[in-house]
VOZAVO-543390 format. One record per residue (C-alpha): x, y, z; residue in three letters; residue number from 0. Coordinates in nm, 3 decimals, m for minus. Layout:
ATOM  X  Y  Z  ALA  NUM
...
//
This chain:
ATOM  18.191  8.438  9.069  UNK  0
ATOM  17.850  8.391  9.197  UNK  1
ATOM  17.809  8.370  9.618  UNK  2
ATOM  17.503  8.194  9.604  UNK  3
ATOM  17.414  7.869  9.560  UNK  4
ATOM  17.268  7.678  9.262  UNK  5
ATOM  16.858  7.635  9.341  UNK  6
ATOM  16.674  7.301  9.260  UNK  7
ATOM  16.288  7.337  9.223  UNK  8
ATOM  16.086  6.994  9.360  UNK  9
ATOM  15.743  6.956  9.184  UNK  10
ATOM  15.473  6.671  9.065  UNK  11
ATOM  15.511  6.384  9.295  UNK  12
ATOM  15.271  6.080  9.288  UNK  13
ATOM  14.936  6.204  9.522  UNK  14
ATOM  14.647  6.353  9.360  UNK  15
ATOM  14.795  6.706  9.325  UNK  16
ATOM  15.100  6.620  9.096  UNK  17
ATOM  14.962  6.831  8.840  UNK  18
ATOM  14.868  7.157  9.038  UNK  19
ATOM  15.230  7.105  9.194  UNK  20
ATOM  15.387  7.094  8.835  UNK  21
ATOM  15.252  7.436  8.750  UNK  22
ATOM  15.346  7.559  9.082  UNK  23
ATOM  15.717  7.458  8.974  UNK  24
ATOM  15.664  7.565  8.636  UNK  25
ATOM  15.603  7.919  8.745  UNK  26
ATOM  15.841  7.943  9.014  UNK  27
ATOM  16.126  7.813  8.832  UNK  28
ATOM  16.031  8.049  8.554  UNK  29
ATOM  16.038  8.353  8.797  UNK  30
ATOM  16.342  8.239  8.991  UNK  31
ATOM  16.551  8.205  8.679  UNK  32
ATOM  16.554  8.570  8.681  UNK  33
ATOM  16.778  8.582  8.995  UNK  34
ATOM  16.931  8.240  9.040  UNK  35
ATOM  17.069  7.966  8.832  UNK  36
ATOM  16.791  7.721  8.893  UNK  37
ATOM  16.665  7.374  8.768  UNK  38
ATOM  16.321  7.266  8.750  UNK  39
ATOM  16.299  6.842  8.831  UNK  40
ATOM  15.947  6.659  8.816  UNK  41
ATOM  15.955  6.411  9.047  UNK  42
ATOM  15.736  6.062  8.954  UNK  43
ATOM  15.885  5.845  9.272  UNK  44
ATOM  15.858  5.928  9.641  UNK  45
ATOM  16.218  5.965  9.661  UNK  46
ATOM  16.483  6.251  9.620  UNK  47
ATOM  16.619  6.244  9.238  UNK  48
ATOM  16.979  6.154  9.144  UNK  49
ATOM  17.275  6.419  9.079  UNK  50
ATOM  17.180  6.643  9.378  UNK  51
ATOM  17.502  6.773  9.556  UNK  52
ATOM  17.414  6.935  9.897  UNK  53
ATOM  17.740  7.125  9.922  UNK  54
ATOM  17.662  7.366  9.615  UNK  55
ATOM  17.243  7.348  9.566  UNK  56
ATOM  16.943  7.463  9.781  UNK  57
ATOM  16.626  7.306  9.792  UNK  58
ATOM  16.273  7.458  9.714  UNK  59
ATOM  16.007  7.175  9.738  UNK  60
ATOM  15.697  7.262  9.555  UNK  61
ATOM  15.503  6.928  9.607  UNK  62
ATOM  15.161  6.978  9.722  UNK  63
ATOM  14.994  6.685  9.950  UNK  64
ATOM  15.118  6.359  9.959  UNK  65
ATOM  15.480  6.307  10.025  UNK  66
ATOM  15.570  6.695  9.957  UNK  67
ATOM  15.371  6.825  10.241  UNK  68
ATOM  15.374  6.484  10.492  UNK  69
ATOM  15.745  6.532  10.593  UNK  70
ATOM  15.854  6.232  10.415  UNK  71
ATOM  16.021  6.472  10.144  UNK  72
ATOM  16.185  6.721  10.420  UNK  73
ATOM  16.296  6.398  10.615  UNK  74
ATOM  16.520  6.285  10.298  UNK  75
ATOM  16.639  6.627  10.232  UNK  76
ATOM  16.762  6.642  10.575  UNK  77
ATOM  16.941  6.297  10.623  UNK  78
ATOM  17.115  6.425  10.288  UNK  79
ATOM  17.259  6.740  10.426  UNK  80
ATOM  17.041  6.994  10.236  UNK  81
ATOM  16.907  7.297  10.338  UNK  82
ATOM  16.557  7.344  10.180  UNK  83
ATOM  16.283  7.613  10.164  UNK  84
ATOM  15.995  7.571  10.407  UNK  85
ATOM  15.892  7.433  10.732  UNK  86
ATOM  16.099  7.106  10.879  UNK  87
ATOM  15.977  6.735  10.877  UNK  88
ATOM  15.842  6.743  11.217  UNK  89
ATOM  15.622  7.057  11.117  UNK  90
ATOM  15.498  6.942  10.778  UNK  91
ATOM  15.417  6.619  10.930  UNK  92
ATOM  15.180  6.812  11.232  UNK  93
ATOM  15.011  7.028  10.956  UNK  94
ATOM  14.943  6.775  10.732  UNK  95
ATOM  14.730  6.632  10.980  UNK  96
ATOM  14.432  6.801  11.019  UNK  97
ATOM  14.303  6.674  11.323  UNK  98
ATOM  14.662  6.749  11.514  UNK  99
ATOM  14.705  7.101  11.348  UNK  100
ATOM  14.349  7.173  11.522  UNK  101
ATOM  14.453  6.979  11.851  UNK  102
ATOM  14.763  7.196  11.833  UNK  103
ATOM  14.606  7.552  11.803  UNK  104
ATOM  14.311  7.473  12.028  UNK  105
ATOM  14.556  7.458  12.309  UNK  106
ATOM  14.692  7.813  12.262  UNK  107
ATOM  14.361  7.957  12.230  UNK  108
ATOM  14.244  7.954  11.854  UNK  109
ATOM  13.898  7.909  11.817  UNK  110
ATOM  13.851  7.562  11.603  UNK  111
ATOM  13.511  7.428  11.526  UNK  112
ATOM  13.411  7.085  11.681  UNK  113
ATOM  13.514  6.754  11.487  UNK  114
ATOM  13.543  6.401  11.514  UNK  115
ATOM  13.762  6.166  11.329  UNK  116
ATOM  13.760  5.775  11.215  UNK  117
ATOM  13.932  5.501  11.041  UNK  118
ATOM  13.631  5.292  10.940  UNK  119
ATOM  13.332  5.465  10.847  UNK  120
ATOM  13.139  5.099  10.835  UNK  121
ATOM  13.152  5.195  11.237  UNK  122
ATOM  13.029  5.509  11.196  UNK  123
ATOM  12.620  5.621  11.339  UNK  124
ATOM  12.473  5.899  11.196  UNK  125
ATOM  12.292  5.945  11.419  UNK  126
ATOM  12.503  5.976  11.680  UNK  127
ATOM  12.735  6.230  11.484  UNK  128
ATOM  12.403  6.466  11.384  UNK  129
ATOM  12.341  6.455  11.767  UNK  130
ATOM  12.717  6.554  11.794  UNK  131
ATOM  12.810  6.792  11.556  UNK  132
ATOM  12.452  6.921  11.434  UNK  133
ATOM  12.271  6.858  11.051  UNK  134
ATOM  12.546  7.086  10.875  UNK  135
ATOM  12.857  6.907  10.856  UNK  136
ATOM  13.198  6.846  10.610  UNK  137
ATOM  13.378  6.551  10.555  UNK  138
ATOM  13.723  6.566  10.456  UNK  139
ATOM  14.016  6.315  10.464  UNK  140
ATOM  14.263  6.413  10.732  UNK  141
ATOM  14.609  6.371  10.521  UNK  142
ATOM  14.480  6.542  10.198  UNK  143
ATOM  14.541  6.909  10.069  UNK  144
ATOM  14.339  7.093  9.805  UNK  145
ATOM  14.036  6.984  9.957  UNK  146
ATOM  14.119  6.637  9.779  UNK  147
ATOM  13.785  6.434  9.852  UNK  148
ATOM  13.591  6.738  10.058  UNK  149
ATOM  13.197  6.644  10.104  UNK  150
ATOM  12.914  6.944  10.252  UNK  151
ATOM  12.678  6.708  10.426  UNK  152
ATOM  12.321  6.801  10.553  UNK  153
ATOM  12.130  6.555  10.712  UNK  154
ATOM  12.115  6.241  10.782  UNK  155
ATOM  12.006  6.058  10.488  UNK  156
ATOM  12.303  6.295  10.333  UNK  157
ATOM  12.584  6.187  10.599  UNK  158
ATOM  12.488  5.840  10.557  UNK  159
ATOM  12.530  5.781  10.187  UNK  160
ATOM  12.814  6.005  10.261  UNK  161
ATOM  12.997  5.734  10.515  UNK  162
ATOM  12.889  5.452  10.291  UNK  163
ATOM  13.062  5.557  9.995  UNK  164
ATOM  13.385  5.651  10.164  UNK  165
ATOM  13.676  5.378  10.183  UNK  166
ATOM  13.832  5.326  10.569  UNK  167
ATOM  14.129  5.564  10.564  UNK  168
ATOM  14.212  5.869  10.792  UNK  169
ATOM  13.891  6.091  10.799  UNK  170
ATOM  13.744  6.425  10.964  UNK  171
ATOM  13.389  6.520  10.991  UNK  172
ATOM  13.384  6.834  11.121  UNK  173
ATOM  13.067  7.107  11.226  UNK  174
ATOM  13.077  7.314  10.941  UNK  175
ATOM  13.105  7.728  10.993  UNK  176
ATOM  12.818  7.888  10.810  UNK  177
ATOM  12.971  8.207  10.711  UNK  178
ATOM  13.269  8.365  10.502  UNK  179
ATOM  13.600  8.146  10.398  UNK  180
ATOM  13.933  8.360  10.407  UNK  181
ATOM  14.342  8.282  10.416  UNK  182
ATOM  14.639  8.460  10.536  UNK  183
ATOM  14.957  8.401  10.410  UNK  184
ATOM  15.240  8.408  10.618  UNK  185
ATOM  15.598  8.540  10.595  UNK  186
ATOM  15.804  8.393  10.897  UNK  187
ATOM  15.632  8.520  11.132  UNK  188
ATOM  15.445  8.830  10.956  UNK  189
ATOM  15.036  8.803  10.876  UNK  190
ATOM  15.027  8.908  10.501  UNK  191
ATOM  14.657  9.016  10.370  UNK  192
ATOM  14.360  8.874  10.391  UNK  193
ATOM  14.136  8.681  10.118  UNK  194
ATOM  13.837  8.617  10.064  UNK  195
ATOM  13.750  8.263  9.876  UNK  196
ATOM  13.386  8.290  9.694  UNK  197
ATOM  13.341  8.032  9.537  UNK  198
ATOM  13.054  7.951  9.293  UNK  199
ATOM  12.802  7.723  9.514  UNK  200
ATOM  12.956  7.806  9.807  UNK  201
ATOM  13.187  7.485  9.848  UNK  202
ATOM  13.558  7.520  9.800  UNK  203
ATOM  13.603  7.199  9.661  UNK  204
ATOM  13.880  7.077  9.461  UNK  205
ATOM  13.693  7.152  9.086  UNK  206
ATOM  13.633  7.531  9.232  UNK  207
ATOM  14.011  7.576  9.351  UNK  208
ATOM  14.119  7.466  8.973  UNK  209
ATOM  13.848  7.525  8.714  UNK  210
ATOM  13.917  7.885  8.563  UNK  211
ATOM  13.595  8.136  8.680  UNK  212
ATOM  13.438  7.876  8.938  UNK  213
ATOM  13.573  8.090  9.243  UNK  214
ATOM  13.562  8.480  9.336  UNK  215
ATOM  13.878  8.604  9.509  UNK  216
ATOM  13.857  8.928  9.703  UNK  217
ATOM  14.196  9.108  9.818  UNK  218
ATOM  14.240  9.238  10.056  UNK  219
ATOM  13.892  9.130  10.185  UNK  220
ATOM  13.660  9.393  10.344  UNK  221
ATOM  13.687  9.301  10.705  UNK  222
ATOM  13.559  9.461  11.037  UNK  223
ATOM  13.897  9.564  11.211  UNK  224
ATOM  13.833  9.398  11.470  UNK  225
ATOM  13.756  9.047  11.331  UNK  226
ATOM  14.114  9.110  11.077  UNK  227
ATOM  14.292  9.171  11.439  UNK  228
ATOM  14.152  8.852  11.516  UNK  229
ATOM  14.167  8.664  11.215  UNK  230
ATOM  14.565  8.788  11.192  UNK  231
ATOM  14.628  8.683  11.548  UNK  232
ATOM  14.508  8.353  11.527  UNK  233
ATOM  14.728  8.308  11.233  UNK  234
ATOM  15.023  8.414  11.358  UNK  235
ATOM  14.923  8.203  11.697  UNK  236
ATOM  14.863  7.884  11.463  UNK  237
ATOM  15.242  7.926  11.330  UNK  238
ATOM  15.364  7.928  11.573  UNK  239
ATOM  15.204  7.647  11.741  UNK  240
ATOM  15.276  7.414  11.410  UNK  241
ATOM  15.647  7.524  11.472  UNK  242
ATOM  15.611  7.638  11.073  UNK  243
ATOM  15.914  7.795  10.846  UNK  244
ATOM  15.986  8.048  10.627  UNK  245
ATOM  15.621  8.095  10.478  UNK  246
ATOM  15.285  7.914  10.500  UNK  247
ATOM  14.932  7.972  10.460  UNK  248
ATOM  14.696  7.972  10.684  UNK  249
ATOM  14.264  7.918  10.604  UNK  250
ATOM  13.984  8.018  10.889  UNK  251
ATOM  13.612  8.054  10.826  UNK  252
ATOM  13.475  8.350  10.980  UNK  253
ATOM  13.079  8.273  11.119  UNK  254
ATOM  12.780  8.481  11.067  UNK  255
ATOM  12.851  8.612  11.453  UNK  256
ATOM  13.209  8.681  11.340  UNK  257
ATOM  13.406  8.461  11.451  UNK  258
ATOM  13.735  8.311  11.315  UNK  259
ATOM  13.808  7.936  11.310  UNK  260
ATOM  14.087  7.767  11.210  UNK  261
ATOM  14.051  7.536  10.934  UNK  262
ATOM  14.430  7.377  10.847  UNK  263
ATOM  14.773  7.503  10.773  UNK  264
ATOM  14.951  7.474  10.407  UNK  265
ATOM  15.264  7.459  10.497  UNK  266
ATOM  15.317  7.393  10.063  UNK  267
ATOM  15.042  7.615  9.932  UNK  268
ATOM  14.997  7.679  9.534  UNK  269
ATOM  15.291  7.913  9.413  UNK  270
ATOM  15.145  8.028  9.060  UNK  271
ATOM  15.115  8.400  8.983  UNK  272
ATOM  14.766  8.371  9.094  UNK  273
ATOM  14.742  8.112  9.384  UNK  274
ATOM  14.656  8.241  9.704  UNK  275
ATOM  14.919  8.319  9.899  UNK  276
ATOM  15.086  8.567  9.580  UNK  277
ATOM  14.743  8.713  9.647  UNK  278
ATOM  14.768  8.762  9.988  UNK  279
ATOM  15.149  8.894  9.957  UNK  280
ATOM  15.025  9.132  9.683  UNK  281
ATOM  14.861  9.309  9.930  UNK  282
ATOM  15.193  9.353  10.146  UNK  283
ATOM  15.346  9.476  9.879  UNK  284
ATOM  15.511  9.158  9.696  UNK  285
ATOM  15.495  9.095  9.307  UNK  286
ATOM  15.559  8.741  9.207  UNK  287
ATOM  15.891  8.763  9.136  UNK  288
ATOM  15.969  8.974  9.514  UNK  289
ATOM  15.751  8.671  9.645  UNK  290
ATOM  15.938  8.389  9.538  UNK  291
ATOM  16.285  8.592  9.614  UNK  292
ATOM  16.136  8.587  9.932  UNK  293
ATOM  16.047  8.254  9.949  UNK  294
ATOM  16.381  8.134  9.911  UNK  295
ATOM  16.581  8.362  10.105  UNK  296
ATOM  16.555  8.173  10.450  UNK  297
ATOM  16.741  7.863  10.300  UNK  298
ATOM  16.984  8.037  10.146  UNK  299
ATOM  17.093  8.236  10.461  UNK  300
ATOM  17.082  7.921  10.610  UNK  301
ATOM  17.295  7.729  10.345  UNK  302
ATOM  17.571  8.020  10.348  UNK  303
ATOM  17.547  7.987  10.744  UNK  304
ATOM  17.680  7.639  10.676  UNK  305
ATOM  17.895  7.694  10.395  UNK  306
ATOM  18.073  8.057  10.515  UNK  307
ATOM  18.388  7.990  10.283  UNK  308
ATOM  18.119  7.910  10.001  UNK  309
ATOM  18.207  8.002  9.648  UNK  310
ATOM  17.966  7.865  9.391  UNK  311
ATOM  18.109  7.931  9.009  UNK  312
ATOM  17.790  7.980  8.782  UNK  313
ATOM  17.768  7.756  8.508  UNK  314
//
């Protein structure tokens, strides 16, 4: 007799990063096996898959971006009774937006860099926004994750072509932070380690998160204590604030001066062996497999909170 319930294991989805968030399942179902009786299901529809019974399975939702990180997926999940790994719908909804996330930790005192945002960049000066935000800037769409669509702009020949090429949607520009890119992963409300992103051309983009040997990872990054009190602060700070759950990670650019800015929260970050937040939990002391135990173990506590009489045969 097995007091535990079954797991289900959420990836793919329909955005941009179905196929990053199918080997995020992939290895997570493969590594929670171990432990659990588990089932990996691809999801091609924005909607919650057939045969799921609330009463005897938990919920680990593994889809990265659009509808997996928005709060659309935790929304369902919730209406249906289940209890799921991560933050709520309300949370995921807030950190999926940039421009809130940074309105959000801004108020409590984390240092954010200056940004503007727009709907239609036909509307858009440049030079008006140079005269804003200075030459060096990045453009990034508000409600994307693996820096889906990300742009480096110097200039203003640069930022122009940049707006003209860009369809009206949901967008950031934002005064980019010369300097070094880190992320902290965090466990409830514990700041794992700290790493360093180098990537090859010094733009994180979406071909440097993915291509194999585009990107440098240093962990646990060599940081001045005093900047890692700092950077670890501001994460915890920016958890808080985003009301987050269970684990997230957290990214910050560190200027020249060294200071840390916040950059966004991932409330669904990559969950492969080597994605970022297994590297920043390595350096707490988590494997892969300890990692994903740990992933998990909120919503279970809080599916056997709901279910104290629970007895779950294996199959």
């Amino acid at each position: 007799m097995n007091t535990t319930p079954n797991l289900i294991i959420l990836c793919g989805g329909t955005g941009p990063e179905r196929e990053v968030s199918r080997a995020s399942g992939k290895a997570l179902f493969e590594s929670l096996s171990k432990n659990y009786h588990a089932r990996l299901v691809d999801l091609s529809e924005d909607r919650l898959p057939e045969g799921m019974d609330a009463n005897n399975e938990v919920i680990f939702p593994v889809i990265h971006g659009t509808f997996g990180e928005d709060g659309r997926l935790q929304a369902l999940l919730d209406d249906a009774g289940f209890e799921y790994a991560g933050s709520n719908a309300t949370s995921s909804q807030l950190c999926m937006d940039k421009a809130l996330a940074k309105e959000k930790v801004a108020e409590i005192g984390v240092r954010v860099s200056p940004s503007v945002t727009f709907a239609n960049p036909r509307e858009c000066d440049p030079g008006q926004l140079i005269d804003l935000l200075g030459r060096e800037t990045v453009l990034k769409p508000i409600n994307q994750g693996s820096s889906v669509s990300l742009r480096v702009i110097c200039g203003f020949e640069d930022l122009k072509n940049a707006i003209s090429e860009i369809e009206p949607g949901e967008w950031m520009l934002e005064k980019r932070v010369i300097g070094r890119e880190v992320t902290i992963g965090m466990l409830d409300n514990h700041a794992m380690g700290i790493v360093e992103v180098i990537p090859v051309g010094g733009v994180y983009d979406y071909q440097r998160k993915y291509v194999p040997g585009s990107t440098e990872y240093r962990f646990p990054a060599v940081i001045d204590d005093e900047v890692e009190r700092e950077l670890k602060e501001f994460a915890r700070k920016a958890y808080q604030a985003c009301d987050c759950r269970d684990f997230a990670r957290i990214d910050f650019m560190i200027s020249e001066d060294g200071d840390a800015h916040f950059l966004e929260v991932n409330t669904i970050p990559g969950l492969t062996a080597t994605s970022l937040l297994p590297k920043s939990a390595s350096c707490s002391g988590y494997d892969f497999e300890k990692l994903c135990c740990r992933l998990i173990e909120p919503a279970i506590q809080r599916f056997l909170a709901r279910h104290p009489s629970y007895n779950c045969h294996a199959a």
